[in-house]
Every structure is written in C-alpha cells, then in structure tokens.
N, C-alpha and C positions, 0 to 999 in steps of 0.2 A: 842360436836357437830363436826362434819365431815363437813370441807373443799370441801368436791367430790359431796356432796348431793345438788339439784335443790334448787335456790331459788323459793317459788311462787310469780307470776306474779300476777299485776292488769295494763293492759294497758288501754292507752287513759283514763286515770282520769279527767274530767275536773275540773278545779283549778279556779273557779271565781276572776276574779280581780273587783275591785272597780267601775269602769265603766260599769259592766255588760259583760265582755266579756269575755270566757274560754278558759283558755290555757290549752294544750294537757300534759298527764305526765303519764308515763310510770312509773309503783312503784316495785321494787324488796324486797319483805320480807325474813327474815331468813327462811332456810327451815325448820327450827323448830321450838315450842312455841308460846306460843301467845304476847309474849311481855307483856309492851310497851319496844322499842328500839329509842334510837339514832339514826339520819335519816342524811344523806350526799343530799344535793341539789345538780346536774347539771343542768344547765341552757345554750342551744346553740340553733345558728340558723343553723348548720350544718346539722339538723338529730338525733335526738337522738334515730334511732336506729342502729345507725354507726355502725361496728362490734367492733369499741376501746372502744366506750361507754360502751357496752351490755358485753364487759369481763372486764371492772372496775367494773361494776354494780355488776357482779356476785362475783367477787372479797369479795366484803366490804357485801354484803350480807350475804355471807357464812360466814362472819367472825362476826358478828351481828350485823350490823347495816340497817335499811332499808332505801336505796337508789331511791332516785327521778331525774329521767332526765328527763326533760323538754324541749318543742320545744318552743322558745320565741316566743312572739308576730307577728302573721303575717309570719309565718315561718309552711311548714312543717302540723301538723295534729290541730295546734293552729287556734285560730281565732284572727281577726282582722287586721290592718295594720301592717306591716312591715317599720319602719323608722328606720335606725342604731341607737341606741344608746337615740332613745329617750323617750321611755317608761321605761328604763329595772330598772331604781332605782322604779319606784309603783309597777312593777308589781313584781319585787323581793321580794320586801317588802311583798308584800300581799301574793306569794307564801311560803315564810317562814309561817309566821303565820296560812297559812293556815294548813300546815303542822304540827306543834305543837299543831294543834287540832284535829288532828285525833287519833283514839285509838290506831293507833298502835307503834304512837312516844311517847317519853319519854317527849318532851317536850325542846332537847339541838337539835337543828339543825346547820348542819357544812353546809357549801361549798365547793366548787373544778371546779376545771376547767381553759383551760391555752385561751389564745389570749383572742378573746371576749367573751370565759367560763371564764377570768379572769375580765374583765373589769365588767363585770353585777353583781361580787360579791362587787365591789367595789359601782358602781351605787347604789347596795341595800344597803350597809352599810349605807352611807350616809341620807340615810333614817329611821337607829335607830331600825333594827327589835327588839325589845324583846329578841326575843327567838335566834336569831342568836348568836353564841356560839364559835364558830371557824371559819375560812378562810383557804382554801390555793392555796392562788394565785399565779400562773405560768403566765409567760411570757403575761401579761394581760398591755394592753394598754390603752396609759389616759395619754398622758405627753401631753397634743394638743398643737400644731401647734410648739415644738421644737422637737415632734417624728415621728407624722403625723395630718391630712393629710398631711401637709407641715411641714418639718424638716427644721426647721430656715431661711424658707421662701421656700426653695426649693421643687416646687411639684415632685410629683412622680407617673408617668404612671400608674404604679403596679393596683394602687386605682381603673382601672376601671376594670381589670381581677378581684379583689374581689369581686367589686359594681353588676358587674354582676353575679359571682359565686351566690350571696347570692341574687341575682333580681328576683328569679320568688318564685311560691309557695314553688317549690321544689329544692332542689339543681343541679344544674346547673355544674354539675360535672362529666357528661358524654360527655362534650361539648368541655372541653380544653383538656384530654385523648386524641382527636382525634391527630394525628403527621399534619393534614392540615390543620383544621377546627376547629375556628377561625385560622388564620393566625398571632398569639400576636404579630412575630417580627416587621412585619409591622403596625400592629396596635399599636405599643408603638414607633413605629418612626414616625405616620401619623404626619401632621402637619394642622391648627393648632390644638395644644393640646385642647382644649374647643369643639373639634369634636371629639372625641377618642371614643366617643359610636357611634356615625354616622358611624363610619370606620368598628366597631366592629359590627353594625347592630339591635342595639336595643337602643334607645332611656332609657339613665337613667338621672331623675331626680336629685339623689341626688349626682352625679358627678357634675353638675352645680350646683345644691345648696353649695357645698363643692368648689368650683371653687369662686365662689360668695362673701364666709365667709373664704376670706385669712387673718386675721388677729383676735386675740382672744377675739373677741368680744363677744356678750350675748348669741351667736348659741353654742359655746364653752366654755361659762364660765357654761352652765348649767349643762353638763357630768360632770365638773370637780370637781376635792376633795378639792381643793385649797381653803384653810381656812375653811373646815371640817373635818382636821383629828383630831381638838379636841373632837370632840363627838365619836368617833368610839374606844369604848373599845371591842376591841375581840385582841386574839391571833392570831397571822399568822405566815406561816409558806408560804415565799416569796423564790420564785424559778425562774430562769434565767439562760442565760450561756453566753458569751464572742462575739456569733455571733449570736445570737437572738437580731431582727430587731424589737422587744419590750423591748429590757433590758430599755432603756430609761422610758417607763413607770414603769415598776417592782420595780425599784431600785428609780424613783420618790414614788411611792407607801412605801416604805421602809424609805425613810426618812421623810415622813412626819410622820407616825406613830412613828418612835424613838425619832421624835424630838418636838411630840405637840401629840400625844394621851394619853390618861390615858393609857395603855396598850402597855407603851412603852416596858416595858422591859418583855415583851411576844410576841414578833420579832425575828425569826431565817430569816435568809438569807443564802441560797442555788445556788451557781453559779458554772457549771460548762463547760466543751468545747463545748460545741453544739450553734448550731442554732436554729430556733425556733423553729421548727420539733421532735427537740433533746430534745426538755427541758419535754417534754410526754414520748418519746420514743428514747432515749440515743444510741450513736453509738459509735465506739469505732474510727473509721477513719472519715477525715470530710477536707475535699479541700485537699489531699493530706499528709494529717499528721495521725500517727498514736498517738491518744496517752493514747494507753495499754488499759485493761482490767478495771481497774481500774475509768476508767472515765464511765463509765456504771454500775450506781448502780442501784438498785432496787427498782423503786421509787414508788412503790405501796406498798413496806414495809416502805419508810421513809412515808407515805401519813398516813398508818394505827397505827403508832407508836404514832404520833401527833394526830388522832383523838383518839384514845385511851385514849389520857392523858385528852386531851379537853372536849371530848362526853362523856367517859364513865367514867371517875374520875379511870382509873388503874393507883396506883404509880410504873411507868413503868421508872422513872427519865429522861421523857422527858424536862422538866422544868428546869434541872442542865445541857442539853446539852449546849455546845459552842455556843455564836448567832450566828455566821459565820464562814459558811462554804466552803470555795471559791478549784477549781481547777487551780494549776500554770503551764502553758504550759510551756516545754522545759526540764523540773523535771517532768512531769506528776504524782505531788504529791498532794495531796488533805493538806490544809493547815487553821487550825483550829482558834479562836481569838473570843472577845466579841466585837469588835467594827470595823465599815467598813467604809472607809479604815482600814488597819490594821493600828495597832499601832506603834507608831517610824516611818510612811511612812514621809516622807519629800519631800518636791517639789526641784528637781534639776535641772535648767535652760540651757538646751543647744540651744547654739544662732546659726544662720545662719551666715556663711560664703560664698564667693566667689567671682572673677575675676570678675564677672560680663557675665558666660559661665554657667549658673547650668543648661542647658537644656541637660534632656536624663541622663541615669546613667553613659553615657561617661562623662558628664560635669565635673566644678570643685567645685560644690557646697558639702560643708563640714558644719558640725555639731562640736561644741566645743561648753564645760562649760565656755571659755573665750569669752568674749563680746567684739563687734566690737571698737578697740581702735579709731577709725576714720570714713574717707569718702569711705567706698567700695562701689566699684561699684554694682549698683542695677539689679538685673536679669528683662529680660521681655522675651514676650513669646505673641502670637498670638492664639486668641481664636476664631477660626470660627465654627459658628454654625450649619456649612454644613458639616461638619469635627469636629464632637468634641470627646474628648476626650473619649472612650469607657470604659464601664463599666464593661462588661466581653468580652470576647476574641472571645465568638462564639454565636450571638442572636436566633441557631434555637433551642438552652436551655431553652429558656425565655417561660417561667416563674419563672420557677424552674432549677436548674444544681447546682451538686457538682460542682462547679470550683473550679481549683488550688489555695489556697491561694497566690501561686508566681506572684509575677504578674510584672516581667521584662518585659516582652512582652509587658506590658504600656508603664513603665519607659525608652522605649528607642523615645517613642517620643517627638517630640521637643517641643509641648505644654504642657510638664508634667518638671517643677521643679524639681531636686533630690540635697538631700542633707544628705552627711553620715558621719556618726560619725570614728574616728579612731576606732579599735578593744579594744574592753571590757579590762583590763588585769587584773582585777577579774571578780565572777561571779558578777551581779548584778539584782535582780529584780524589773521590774517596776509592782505596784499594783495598780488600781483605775483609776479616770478619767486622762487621758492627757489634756492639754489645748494648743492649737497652740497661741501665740501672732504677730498678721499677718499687718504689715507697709506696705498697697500698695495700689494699686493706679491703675488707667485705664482711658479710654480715650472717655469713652461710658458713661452714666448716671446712668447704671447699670450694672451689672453681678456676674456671682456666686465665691464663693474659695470652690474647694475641697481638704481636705488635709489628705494625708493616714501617717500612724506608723508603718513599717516595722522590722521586726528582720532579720537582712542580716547573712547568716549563710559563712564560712569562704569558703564553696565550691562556694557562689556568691549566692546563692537564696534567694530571698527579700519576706518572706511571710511577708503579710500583717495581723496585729493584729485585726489593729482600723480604725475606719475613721471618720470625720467629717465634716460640710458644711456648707455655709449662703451663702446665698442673700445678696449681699450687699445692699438693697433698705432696710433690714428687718434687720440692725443691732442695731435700737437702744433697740431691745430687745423685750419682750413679752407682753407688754403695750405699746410699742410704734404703730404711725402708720408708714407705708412704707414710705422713700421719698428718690428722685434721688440724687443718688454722681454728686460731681462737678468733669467734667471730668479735669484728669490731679492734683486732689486735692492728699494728700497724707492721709490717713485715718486707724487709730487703728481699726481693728479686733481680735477680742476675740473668738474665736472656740473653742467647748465642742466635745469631741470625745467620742467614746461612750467606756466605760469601759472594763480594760482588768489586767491580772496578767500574766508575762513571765518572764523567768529567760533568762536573755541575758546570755548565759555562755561567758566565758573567751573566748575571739577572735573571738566573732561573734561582730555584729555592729550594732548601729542603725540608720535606714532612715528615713527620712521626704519625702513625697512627693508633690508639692501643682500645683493646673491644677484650672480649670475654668468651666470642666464637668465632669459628672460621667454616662454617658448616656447608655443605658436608664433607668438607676436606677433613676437616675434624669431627671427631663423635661430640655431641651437647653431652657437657659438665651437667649433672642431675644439681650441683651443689649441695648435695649430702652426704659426701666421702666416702660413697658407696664403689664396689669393686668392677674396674674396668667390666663394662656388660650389664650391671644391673642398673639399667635405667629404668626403671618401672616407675616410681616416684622420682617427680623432682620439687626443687622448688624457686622459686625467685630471688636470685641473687641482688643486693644494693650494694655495687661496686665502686671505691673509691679510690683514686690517682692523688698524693703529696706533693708537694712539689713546694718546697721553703728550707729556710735555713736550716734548717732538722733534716729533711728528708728531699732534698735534693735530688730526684728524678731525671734522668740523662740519659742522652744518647753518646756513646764513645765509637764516634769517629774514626776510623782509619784514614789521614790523611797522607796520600805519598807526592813525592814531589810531583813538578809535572815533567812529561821528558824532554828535553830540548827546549826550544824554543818555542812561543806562545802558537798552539796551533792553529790553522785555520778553519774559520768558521763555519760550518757547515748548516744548511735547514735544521730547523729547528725538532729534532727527534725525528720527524715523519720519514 
C-alpha cells in the first residue's frame, strides 16, 4: 500500500447517541481494500475539519487504519446543545460502539487527541466502551479546580477568551485574529471579573455557571476520574511538556492509572519542552531558549507505533519500550526510566534566608540547604490590586505570546520576593514536582501566593521553569470549603508547582520567587474574601514571608540523579 494515494471519504456520518440526537463524523478509509480495519476516534469542538485534523486523518489512513473526527455535541455540523464537558463521557461511549459496528472496523477502536481532544477520551473511558482498545492522551485536562477553572482557588481570565472561542455554532476564531477586535487586554483587566463577558459583548452562561461552582462540588465531581481509574483497562500512551498549562491534568491522568488501573503497567509517559501548542506540534525554540533539534520528534510516528501494537497486534516491541520518557532542559537530552519521578530522585530542602530586605533581585534574600538556626527577620511586601504584580511584560500579546522565559524585568519589583541560592559547584538535576513550603501571613482576610522556580544562569538570566499558586481562603485543599485567614495570623502553606526536569549546570543558581499576583494570568485577589467574581471592592494587602526557626519556609527540591556520566557542556541556555 502506497502512503501518496487518497484516502476515501464519507462525510457528515451521522453517529446517533442515545438521546436521539446526531453527532456529525467525518470518516477517512484506506485508500485501498475493503477491510475490516482498526479505526482511531477524534473527538473536538474546534472543527473537525481543521487543516491539522484532515492531515492526521490522512496520515493514519494511508497507513490502515480508518479514522473518525468528530464535531462533539452542539458544536460545528453536530446537533444538539453545546455544554463543556457535559455530555462527552455518553456520547463518547456511544460513538465508540458505534463504530465497532460498522463493517468497515475491525472492531479495536483507538483514540487521540490533545486539550479537550484529550479530556473526552478520558470522559468516555470512564464509561467502559467495550471496544475501546487504546488511548492517547495529550495534554488533556481534568485535574478540576487545582488546574482549572480555578488553580487552587485562583481564577483565571483566560476562561472567557475560550468560553467564547468555543460560544457559538461555529468557531469563533476569526474574531480574536483581529490585532483590535475584541480588545482581550482590557477585557482581561475589566473589573469586576463576574462581567468579563459584558466587556467582551456577549453574554456567557457558563462563565457564571463556572464563577458559581468555586469549589469541587457535584458540578465537578461529575467530569472527574477520581475513583474511576479502577475500571479503566486500556493502554495509554500520556503526552505533555514542562510548559503545557494542562500537564497538571495529563500527569493527574497518569497516575491514577499507574497506580489503581488494571492496565497499569501499559502506561508510557511522554514529556517534553513545549507548551500546550507544542505537545501536537513541537518547536524547537520556545521563550527564548533553544533547545536543539532534538526536542522535535515526530509525533505522528510515535502515535502510529503505539496504535500499531494496540490496534493492530504488530510485534513492533512497543510494549518492552521504557515507560518514561522525559526531556531535561539545559542537557537538552531526552532521558529514559520505568518510573516517574525518576528513580533515586530525592527531595532536597532549601530554606529561605534574609535580613529581613528580599524585595527585588537587588534584595538579600538567599536560598540554602541549612535551616533557619533562629529569629530572622521576616520579609513583607505590599500587594495592591491597582498595581499588581504582572504576568507578562507586554498585555498587547494576550492571549497568546512567545514570551521570554527571563523574567528579571518582574523580579526587580518591590512586591516580588527573590530568593537565590549560592552557584551550583556540581551539576545538579532537579526532576518532578517542586513543592514551596510557605510561613506567612497578611493583614487582609484573604489573598493569593504566587511562587515561581528559576534557573539563574551565571550571565544573571533568571528563566523561569515552574510556577505555582493558592488562594489563601482555598487552602485547606480540595474538599475543603473556602474560609477567611485571621489577618495578622501566621499560617502553613503548601504549594504544588507544576512539574519540570533541568540540569542546574555547575555555577548557575537557583531562585525562588514569591508575590501575591500573576496578572492577568490570574484574576486580582480583592483581599476581602469576597466570592470568585465580586471584585467591585478591594483593598490593600501587607503581606508577610517567615522564614526562622519556627517557620521555616522551603523550597522541596526534586533531586534525581544524573544519568551517566557528567554531561557535556553545552552554551549557556541560549
């Protein structure tokens, strides 16, 4: 069979779901034989007839398998309503099945597909197809309310540039193309947040519904996998990278399956440099970093290798691959292992130091593995939310922008915490989640901690790895409900950063940085423990960092060994 030759077409298939109502599906057959084949499901509400979709499709076609892309529910050539995320576990279900009974499948149906092409293979799983056979889930979201909508209480603007993207029949993506119309930066700075569609000019529902449902109640318990991934025996083959603003769900997705599926140990994990853009379509430069050729693989060969083994039963020895597969910045080496974290990582504690001056990277705030022997003095810092801490450097980006991962240009202001460690004097890799342990305190009833992980290179550039956030109303976790700090109290925070592998080489250093916004990646804390959205009033928070024998402040470390032999050194980040 020839790779070059046309798959045949059958568009707009309609896919009856259970309710009576037909989803649109677009079907790509080999261009030769009559079968039956192995069939790959996409399932979006972007369009399936995107031009990425329609040259995967042809892809996996040519190569035998017949491929199905789907417009979900209420989206696009489909019928019915449109509600994110709440139909897509039946209607997956029933599209599988459906699938497996036509003559031209084999009867093994795969999946694919990244963001919310990821999340609806999860949705169907959980529902038990039969015939469902394989997974491979990219960058696919589902960690609720510690990834989004709220990341550990903190909203995020972003939500109604999607809400809308994805608001009418068709996609809404001729709209923010415009360089003036919509206007995002001011619509992601309007105030209050609980109006961000009013500003933006279309009335959405389910941004107030979602405004509404801050806390992981029964709205959110029902997407989720959480105490389903016993039932879900398929293979997957889970893909992410270091600055994808879903690894949180991906790598949630990842461990529940290792660690309570029958199917556990038919789990690769796949992370490399990119962002969520990246994790489809791979670059090789990404905020100012290059790193090589190499971080650009060919992921429509690793996609066809694995259904291979899955669909078609080729012993192709995909099943003796390594489970994890991770890329480590700074080596830009691709670094192999059966268990994630790697093995031998250890958690290495470096505590907060300073005079009692950490504001700005002029400060004196210092990082050491030695722990506060005593009473140092506690840093504070002034959070206003007329002024808050920015997120990126320049808002006419927003929505989207490569920005620099350096990000001095924050750290020289005085509401931004820095704290650095002496220079490396071997190499060292840090691999997996960081954890901040945060002793502080404010004078308000509420407010947020944002806290970034820097690799400071010895020219002075602080790229930023990692970051992480809470609300302080939202700390006592993910069954808890909200409730106001006692201003002036002194209070343990626990901060999850979101996962990373770098090679600190010898005489580069590492930063902590910790502030109170991240705007407008985040919505401004009002500091008055008012309800996600009512930001009408705020007022000025005086926020204070511990850091002493008492309250001991840290960063915990993911150190993994290094692999082999000392690597070689390559320029310096650029």
């Amino acid at each position: 069979m020839t790779t070059r030759s046309t798959p045949r077409m059958r568009y707009d298939q309609r896919v009856p779901m259970r309710d009576g109502v037909t989803l649109s599906a677009d079907i790509y057959l080999p261009p030769d034989g009559d079968g039956p084949w192995p069939a790959i499901l996409q399932r979006t509400p972007y369009d399936n007839t995107a031009a990425l979709w329609q040259n995967i499709a042809i892809y996996f076609a040519r190569r035998g398998y017949a491929f199905v892309s789907q417009d979900v529910r209420g989206r696009c050539d489909s019928d019915g309503e449109w509600v994110p995320m709440v139909n897509e576990g039946p209607d997956g279900y029933d599209t599988i099945e459906w699938i497996a009974e036509q003559p031209w499948c084999s009867g093994k149906v795969g999946m694919m597909g990244g963001s919310y092409g990821g999340l609806v293979q999860w949705t169907a799983a959980k529902h038990r197809p039969p015939h469902l056979a394989a997974m491979v889930s990219t960058a696919a979201a589902g960690r609720w309310m510690e990834e989004l909508p709220f990341r550990f209480g903190c909203t995020m603007p972003y939500w109604i540039w999607w809400l809308n993207l994805v608001g009418g029949r068709t996609l809404q993506q001729g709209i923010h193309d415009h360089p003036e119309v919509p206007d995002w930066p001011a619509i992601f700075t309007h105030r209050p947040l609980r109006d961000l569609d009013k500003a933006l000019g279309r009335t959405n529902t389910v941004f107030h519904t979602w405004l509404a449902h801050d806390t992981f109640d029964e709205y959110w318990q029902k997407p989720s996998l959480i105490g389903h991934f016993s039932g879900i025996d398929v293979p997957v083959l889970h893909i992410t990278g270091w600055f994808d603003g879903d690894q949180w769900g991906e790598l949630h997705y990842w461990h529940g399956m290792v660690n309570e599926s029958p199917a556990a140990d038919r789990q690769w994990l796949l992370i490399g440099p990119w962002d969520h853009a990246g994790t489809r379509t791979p670059v090789q430069r990404l905020g100012g970093r290059d790193f090589g050729q190499s971080a650009v693989p060919d992921l429509n060969a690793i996609h066809l290798r694995f259904f291979d083994k899955w669909l078609k039963g080729i012993d192709n020895g995909q099943e003796t691959d390594k489970r994890v597969r991770i890329f480590t910045m700074n080596s830009n080496e691709w670094q192999e292992g059966d268990v994630w974290p790697p093995a031998g990582t250890r958690v290495v504690p470096f505590y907060f130091h300073s005079n009692g001056r950490a504001n700005t990277l002029g400060g004196d705030g210092t990082l050491s593995t030695e722990p506060p022997s005593g009473d140092e003095p506690p840093d504070t810092y002034t959070y206003d939310p007329d002024d808050p801490t920015p997120s990126v450097p320049d808002l006419s980006g927003l929505p989207f922008g490569d920005y620099p991962f350096d990000t001095r240009w924050r750290q020289r202001r005085d509401d931004v915490l820095v704290y650095t460690s002496a220079p490396f004097e071997e190499d060292t890799q840090i691999t997996g989640h960081p954890f901040i342990t945060l002793f502080a305190a404010s004078d308000c009833s509420d407010t947020d901690w944002h806290v970034t992980l820097c690799d400071v290179l010895p020219n002075g550039r602080a790229d930023e790895l990692t970051s992480g956030c809470m609300r302080a109303a939202y700390r006592g976790g993910l069954y808890a409900q909200p409730s106001a700090i006692t201003p002036g109290a002194v209070i343990e925070y626990r901060l999850e950063l979101m996962a990373t592998s770098n090679l600190f080489r010898k005489g580069h250093r590492l930063r902590v940085t910790v502030a109170s916004a991240n705007y407008p990646a985040s919505a401004r804390n009002p500091n008055t423990n008012a309800k996600p959205g009512d930001d009408d009033i705020w007022v000025v928070a005086h926020n204070t960092v511990h850091h002493s024998a008492m309250y001991p402040s840290r960063l915990e470390a993911p150190v993994a060994p290094l692999p082999g032999p000392t690597l070689p050194r390559s320029e310096e980040g650029v």
